[in-house]
C-alpha positions in Angstrom: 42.5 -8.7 -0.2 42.5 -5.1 1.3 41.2 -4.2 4.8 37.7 -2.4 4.2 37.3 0.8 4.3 36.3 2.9 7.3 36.0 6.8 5.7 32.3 7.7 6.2 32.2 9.3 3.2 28.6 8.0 1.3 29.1 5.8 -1.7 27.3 4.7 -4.4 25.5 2.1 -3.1 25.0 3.6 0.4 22.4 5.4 2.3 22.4 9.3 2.1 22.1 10.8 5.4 19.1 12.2 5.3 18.4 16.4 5.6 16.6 17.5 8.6 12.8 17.5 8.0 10.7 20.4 7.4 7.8 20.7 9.9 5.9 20.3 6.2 7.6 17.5 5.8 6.7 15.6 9.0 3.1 16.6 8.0 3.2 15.5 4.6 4.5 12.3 5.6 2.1 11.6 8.5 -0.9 13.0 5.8 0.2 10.2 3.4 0.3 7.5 6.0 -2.9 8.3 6.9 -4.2 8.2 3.6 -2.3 4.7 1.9 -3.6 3.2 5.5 -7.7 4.1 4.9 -7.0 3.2 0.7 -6.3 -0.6 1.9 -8.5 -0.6 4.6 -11.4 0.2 1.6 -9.5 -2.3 -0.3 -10.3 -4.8 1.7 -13.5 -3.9 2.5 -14.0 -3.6 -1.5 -13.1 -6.7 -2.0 -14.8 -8.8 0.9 -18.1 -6.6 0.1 -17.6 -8.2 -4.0 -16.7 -11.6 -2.8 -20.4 -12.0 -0.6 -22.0 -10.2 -3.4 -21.0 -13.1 -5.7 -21.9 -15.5 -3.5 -25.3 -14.0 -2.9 -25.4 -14.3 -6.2 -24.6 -16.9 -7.1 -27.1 -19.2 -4.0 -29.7 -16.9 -6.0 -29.8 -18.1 -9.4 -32.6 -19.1 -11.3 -32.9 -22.6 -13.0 -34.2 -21.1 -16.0 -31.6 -19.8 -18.7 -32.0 -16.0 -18.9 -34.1 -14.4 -21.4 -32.5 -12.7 -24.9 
């Protein structure tokens, strides 16, 4: 078995050093951040909102069958 290797040249399976950001870039990041963070947040409110909905619902139906 060889010794590994210690040249810090980047491989195939290793991380690229990444480029210096762009002050757009920085922005851009931070913008899309912002914007995955308030998606889940209404996600969640989405879905909590649905789920007492349906039980509202659900405490609320009639004993009749509907009507055609």
């Amino acid at each position: 078995m060889s010794p590994p290797r210690k040249s810090s040249s980047p491989g195939l399976f290793r991380e690229m050093p990444l480029a210096p950001q762009t002050p757009h870039d920085k922005t851009a990041a931070a913008a899309k951040l912002i914007i995955e963070t308030e998606a889940t947040k209404r996600a969640d409110r989405t879905a909590a909102l649905k789920e007492a909905r349906l039980a509202r619902d659900a405490a609320a139906l009639p004993d009749a069958p509907p009507a055609r």
